[in-house]
C-alpha positions in Angstrom: 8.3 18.3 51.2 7.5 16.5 54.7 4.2 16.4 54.6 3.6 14.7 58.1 4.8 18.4 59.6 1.3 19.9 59.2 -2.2 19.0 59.2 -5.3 21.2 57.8 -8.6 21.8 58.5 -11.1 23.5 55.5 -13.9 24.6 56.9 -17.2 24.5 54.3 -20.1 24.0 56.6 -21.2 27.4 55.5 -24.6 28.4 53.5 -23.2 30.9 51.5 -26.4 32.9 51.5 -25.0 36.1 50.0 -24.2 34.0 46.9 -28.3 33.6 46.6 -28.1 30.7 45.6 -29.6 26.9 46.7 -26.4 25.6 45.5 -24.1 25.1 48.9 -21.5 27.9 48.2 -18.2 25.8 48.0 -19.6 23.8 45.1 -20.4 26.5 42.9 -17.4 26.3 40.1 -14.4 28.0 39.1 -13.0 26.7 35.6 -14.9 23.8 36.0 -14.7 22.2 39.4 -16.3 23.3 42.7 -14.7 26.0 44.8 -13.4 23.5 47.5 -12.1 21.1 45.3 -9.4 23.4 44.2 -8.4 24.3 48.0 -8.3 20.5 48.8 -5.9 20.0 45.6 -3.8 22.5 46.7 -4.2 21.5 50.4 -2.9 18.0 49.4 0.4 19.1 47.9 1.9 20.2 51.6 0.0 17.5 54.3 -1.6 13.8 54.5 -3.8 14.7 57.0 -7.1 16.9 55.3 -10.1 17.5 57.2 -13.1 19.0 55.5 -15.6 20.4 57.8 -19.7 20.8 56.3 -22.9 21.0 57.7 -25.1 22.5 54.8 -25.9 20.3 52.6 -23.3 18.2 53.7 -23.9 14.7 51.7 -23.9 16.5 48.6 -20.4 18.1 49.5 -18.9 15.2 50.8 -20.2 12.8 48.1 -18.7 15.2 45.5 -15.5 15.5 47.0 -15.6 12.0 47.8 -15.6 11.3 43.5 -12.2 13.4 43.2 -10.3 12.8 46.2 -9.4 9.7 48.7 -8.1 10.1 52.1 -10.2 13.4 53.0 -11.5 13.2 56.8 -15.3 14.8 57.0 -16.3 16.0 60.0 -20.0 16.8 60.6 -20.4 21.1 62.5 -23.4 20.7 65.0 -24.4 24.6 63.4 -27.2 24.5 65.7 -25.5 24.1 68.7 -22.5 25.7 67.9 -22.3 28.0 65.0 -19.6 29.9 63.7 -15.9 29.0 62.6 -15.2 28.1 66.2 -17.8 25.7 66.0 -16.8 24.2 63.7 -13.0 23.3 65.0 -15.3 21.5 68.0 -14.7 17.7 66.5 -11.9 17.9 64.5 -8.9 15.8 65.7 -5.5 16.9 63.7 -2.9 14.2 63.8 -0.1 16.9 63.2 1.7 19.4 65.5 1.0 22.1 63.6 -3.1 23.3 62.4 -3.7 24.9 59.4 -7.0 26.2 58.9 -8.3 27.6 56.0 -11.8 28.3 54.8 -13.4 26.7 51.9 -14.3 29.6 49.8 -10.6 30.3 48.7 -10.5 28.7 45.8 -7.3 30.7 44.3 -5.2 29.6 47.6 -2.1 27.4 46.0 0.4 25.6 48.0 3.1 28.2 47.0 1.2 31.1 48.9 0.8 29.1 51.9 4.5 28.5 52.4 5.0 31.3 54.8 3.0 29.1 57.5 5.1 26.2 57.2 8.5 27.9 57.5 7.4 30.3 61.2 7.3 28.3 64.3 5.3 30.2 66.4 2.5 29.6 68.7 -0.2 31.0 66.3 0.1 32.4 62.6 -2.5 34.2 61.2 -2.8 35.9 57.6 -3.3 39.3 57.4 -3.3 41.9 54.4 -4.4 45.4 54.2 -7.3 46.9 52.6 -8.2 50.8 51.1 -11.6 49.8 51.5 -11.7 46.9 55.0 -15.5 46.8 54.9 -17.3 43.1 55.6 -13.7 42.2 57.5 -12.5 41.8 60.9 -9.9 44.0 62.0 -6.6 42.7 63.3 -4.9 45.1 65.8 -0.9 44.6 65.8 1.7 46.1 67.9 5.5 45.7 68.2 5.0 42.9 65.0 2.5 40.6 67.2 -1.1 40.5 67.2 -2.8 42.1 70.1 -6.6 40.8 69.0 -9.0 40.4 66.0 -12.2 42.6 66.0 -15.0 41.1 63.8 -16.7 44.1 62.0 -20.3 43.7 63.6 -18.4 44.1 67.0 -15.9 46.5 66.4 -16.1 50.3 67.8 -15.3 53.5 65.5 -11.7 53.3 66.5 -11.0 49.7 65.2 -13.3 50.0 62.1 -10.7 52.7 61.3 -8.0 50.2 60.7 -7.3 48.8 57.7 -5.4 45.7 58.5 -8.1 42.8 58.0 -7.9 39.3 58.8 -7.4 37.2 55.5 -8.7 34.5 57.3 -6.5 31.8 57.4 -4.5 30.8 60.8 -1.5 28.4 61.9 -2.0 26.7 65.4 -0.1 24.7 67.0 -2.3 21.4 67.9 -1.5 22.3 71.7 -3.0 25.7 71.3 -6.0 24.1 69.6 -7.0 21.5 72.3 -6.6 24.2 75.2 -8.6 26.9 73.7 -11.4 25.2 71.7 -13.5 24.2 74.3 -13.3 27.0 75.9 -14.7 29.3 73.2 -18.1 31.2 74.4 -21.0 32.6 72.0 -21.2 35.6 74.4 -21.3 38.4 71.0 -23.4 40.4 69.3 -23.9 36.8 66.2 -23.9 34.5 69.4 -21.7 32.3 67.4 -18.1 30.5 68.5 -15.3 32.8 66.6 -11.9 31.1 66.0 -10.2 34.5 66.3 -11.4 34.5 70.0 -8.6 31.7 70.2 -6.5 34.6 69.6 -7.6 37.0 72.2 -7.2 33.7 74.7 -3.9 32.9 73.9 -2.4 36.6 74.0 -3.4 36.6 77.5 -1.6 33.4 78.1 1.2 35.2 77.0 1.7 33.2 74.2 3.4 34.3 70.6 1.0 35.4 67.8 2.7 36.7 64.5 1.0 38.0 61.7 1.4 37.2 58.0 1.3 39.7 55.7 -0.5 37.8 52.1 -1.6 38.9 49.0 -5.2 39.4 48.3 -5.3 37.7 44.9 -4.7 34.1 47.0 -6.7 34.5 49.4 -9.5 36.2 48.1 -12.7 34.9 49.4 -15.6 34.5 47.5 -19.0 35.7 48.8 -21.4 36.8 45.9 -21.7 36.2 42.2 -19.5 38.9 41.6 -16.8 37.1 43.6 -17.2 34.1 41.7 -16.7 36.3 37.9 -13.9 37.6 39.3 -12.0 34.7 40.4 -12.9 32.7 37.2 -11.0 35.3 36.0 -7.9 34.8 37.9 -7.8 31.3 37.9 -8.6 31.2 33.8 -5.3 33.6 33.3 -3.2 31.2 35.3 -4.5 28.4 33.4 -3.8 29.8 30.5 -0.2 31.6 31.6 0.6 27.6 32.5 -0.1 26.4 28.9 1.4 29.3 26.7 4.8 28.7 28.9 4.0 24.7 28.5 4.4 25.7 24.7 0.4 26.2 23.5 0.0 28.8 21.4 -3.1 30.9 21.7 -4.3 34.0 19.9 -6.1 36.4 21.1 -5.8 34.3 24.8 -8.2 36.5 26.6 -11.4 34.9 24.9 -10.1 31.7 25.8 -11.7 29.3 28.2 -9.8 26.3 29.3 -10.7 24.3 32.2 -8.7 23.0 35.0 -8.6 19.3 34.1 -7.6 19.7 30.3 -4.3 18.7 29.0 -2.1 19.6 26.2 0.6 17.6 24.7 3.0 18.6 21.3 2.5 21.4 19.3 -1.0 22.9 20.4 -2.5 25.9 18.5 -5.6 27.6 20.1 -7.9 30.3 18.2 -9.6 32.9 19.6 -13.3 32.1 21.3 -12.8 28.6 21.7 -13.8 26.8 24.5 -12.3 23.6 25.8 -14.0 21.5 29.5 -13.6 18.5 31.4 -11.0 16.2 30.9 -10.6 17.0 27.3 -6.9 15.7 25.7 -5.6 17.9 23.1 -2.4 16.8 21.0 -0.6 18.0 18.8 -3.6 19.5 17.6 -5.3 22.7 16.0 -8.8 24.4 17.9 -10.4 27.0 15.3 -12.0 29.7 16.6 -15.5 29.6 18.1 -15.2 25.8 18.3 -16.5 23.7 21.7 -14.2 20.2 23.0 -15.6 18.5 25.5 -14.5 15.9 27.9 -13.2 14.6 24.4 -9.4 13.9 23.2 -7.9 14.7 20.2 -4.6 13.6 18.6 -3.0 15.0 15.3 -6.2 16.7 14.2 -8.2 20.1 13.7 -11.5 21.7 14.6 -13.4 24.4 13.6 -14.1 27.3 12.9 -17.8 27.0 15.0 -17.1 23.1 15.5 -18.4 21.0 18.7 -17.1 17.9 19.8 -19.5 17.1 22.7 -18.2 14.5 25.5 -16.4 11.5 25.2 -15.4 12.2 21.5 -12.2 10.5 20.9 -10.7 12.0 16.9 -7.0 11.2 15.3 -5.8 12.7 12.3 -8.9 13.8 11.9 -10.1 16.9 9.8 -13.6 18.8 11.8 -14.4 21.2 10.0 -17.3 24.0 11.0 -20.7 23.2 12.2 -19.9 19.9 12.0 -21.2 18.2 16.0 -19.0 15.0 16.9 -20.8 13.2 20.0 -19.4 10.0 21.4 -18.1 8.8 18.4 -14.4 7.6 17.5 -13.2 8.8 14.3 -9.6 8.2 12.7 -8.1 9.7 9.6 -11.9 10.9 8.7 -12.3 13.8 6.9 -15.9 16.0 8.1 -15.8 19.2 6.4 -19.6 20.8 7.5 -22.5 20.9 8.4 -23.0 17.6 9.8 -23.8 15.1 13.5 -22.2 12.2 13.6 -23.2 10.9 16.9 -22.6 7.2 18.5 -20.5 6.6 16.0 -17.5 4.6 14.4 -15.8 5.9 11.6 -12.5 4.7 10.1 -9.3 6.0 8.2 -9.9 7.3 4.9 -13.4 7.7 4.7 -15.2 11.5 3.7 -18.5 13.1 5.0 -20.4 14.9 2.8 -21.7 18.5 4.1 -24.8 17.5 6.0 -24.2 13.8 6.6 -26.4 12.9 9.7 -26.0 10.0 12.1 -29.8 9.3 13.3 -28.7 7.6 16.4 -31.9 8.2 18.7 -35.6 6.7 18.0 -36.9 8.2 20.3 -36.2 6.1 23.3 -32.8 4.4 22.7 -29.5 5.7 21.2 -27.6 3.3 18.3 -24.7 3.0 17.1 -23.4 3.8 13.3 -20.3 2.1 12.5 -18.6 2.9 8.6 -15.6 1.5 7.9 -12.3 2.6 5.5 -12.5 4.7 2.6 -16.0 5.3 2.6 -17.6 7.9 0.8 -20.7 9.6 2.1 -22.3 12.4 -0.4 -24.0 15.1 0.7 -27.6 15.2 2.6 -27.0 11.7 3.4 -29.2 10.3 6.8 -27.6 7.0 8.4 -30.4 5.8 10.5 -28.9 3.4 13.4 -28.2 0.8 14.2 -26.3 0.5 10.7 -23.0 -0.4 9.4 -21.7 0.4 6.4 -18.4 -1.6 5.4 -15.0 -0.5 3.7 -14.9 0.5 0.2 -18.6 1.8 0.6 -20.3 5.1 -1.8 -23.6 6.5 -0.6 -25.2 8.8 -3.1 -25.9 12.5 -2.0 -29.2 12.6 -0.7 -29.5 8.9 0.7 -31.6 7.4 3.6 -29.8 4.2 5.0 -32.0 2.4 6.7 -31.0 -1.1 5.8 -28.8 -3.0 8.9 -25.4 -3.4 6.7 -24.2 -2.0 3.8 -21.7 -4.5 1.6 -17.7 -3.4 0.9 -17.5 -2.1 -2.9 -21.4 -1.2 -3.1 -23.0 2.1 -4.0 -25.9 3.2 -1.7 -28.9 4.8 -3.4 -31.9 6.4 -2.4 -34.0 8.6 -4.1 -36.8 9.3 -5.3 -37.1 9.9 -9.2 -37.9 13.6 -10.6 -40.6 14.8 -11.6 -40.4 17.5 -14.6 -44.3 19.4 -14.8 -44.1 21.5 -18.1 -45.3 25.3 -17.4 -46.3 24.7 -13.5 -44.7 27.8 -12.7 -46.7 30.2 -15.1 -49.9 28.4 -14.1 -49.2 28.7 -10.3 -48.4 32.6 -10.5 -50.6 33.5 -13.1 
């Protein structure tokens, strides 16, 4: 694809106050990154030239964006002096022929839907679709297959609220169209804002061509409220997980699934129900039990679970997790961690067995250490590492030890207890 035929312009300078919310609308997430992040990702899979346009809370929006994507143009909307989507298009400079504008609460858009702008030529594209229920849309008026004018709700009469062809809210312009009309925009409506769609009304009296697209909702569904947002975690989590069961993953049960957008899955994947699996987590050839949490970790030739966590950066090969066993920033290879245990900030080698309720004690309090136990160690049960320690190859710590000592020798035996008490008759005194 030639992607020097278009430019586009998101526009995210909004405050989203129907989302009640301080968070600036297009960074509120959907499977794990903000709203406008997907729209750029799509956005840079058809043109070179992406300009994000923000006011509210605009450092914060930019600096995110800023940590996933190079090569973005921000432009800053004066929202005081000129409000509304036509205010915003006031500084933004497309290097392209041809506009696309999109808005930055359409997080569902993907480059596939928005196809049908690239291949019309006409003066002005704008999406359309139509609605049982148009309410909180502008009204697009077409006749003979063009678009007479766009009616924003709040100005519309009973005759145009009566139609049920709605603006989706995304337009093609030629650059041409753009520079003429822009600055010519007035805030003389009932908001007092600058509408984009007013270019519309401008250029049909110039005579010029304006074609409507007919789209499908589910792309180009806006999202205003919490509700919004449910529903199009909803949609995006199915084609998440539609990508990875035709990429080979099995899942059971795949509705109670949640897999977010930057995890990958290599070999021969199984997935059980309820499990839960974020950020930039790596999962090969590898079995998730159900109920069981990954990530931001990686996992190669291993299995977790049932009700097993492996919190971030947690990097495990041929590895058995077993449940509510908690893996935090630790590395562990050809380990075997059957249940009820942390092991946290940690380094554990091939071969070596943790003992149900084996605990790393990696904070004092005010820094984190690290535990590092090498091959073919064997940790019984109830055992506490306290950090920084390292226990070396060949190693057996008694159930029910405290290691507290800095290194522990290869072919040594760990023990610490203390001795037992036998009181004859306590028990019938006590109750008598």
């Amino acid at each position: 694809m030639n992607k020097d035929n278009i430019s586009i312009v998101i526009l995210a300078a909004g405050k989203g106050s129907r989302m009640k919310s301080p968070k600036a609308k297009v960074l509120h997430n959907i499977s794990g990154k903000p709203m406008l992040y997907h729209i750029i990702k799509a956005s840079q899979e058809i043109s070179d030239d992406i300009t994000v346009v923000i006011a509210h809370q605009k450092e914060e929006v930019q600096k995110q964006m800023q940590a996933y994507f190079d090569n973005i143009n921000f432009v800053v909307q004066d929202a005081e002096k000129f409000p509304g989507t036509g205010g915003a298009m006031k500084n933004v400079k497309a290097k392209n022929k041809k506009v696309l504008v999109l808005n930055g609460d359409m997080p569902l858009i993907t480059s596939k839907a928005l196809q049908g702008f690239l291949e019309l030529d006409d003066d002005v594209i704008m999406s359309i679709f139509d609605l049982e229920d148009p309410n909180g849309y502008g009204r697009v008026i077409i006749k003979d297959n063009h678009v007479q004018y766009i009616v924003e709700q709040k100005d519309a009469n009973d005759g145009e609220l009566n139609t049920t062809t709605v603006n989706a809210g995304i337009y093609a312009f030629s650059k041409d169209v753009l520079e003429k009309y822009i600055p010519l925009l007035s805030n003389d409506n009932a908001q007092e804002e600058y509408y984009l769609t007013d270019v519309i009304a401008m250029a049909k009296n110039d005579g010029l061509s304006i074609v409507p697209l007919l789209v499908d909702e589910e792309h180009f569904k806006g999202v205003n409220s919490k509700k919004d947002l449910a529903d199009s975690e909803e949609i995006m989590q199915d084609r998440i997980r539609t990508h990875w069961m035709q990429e080979g993953v099995i899942m059971q049960l795949p509705s109670t699934i949640y897999i977010e957008e930057g995890v990958a899955f290599e070999g021969e994947c199984i997935l059980e129900n309820g499990c839960r699996i974020t950020g930039d987590s790596k999962i090969i050839n590898s079995h998730i039990k159900a109920g069981s949490v990954v990530e931001d970790s990686i996992m190669k030739n291993s299995d977790c679970g049932p009700m097993a966590h492996l919190r971030p950066l947690s990097n495990i090969e041929d590895t058995h997790i077993g449940n509510f066993v908690e893996v935090k920033k630790s590395t562990l290879k050809g380990v075997k961690a059957g249940h009820l245990s942390y092991l946290g900030n940690s380094e554990i080698d091939e071969g070596t067995n943790i003992g149900a309720g084996t605990i790393t004690c990696n904070y004092d309090g005010i820094k984190k250490y690290k535990t590092i136990i090498g091959k073919n160690v064997f940790i019984g049960s109830d055992s506490q590492l306290v950090a920084p320690v390292t226990i070396e190859d060949d190693v057996m710590i008694a159930a029910g030890t405290t290691v507290t000592s800095g290194t522990v020798p290869s072919g040594n035996l760990a023990l610490s207890r203390t001795k037992m008490r036998l009181i004859q008759n306590f028990y019938y005194r006590f109750f008598s």
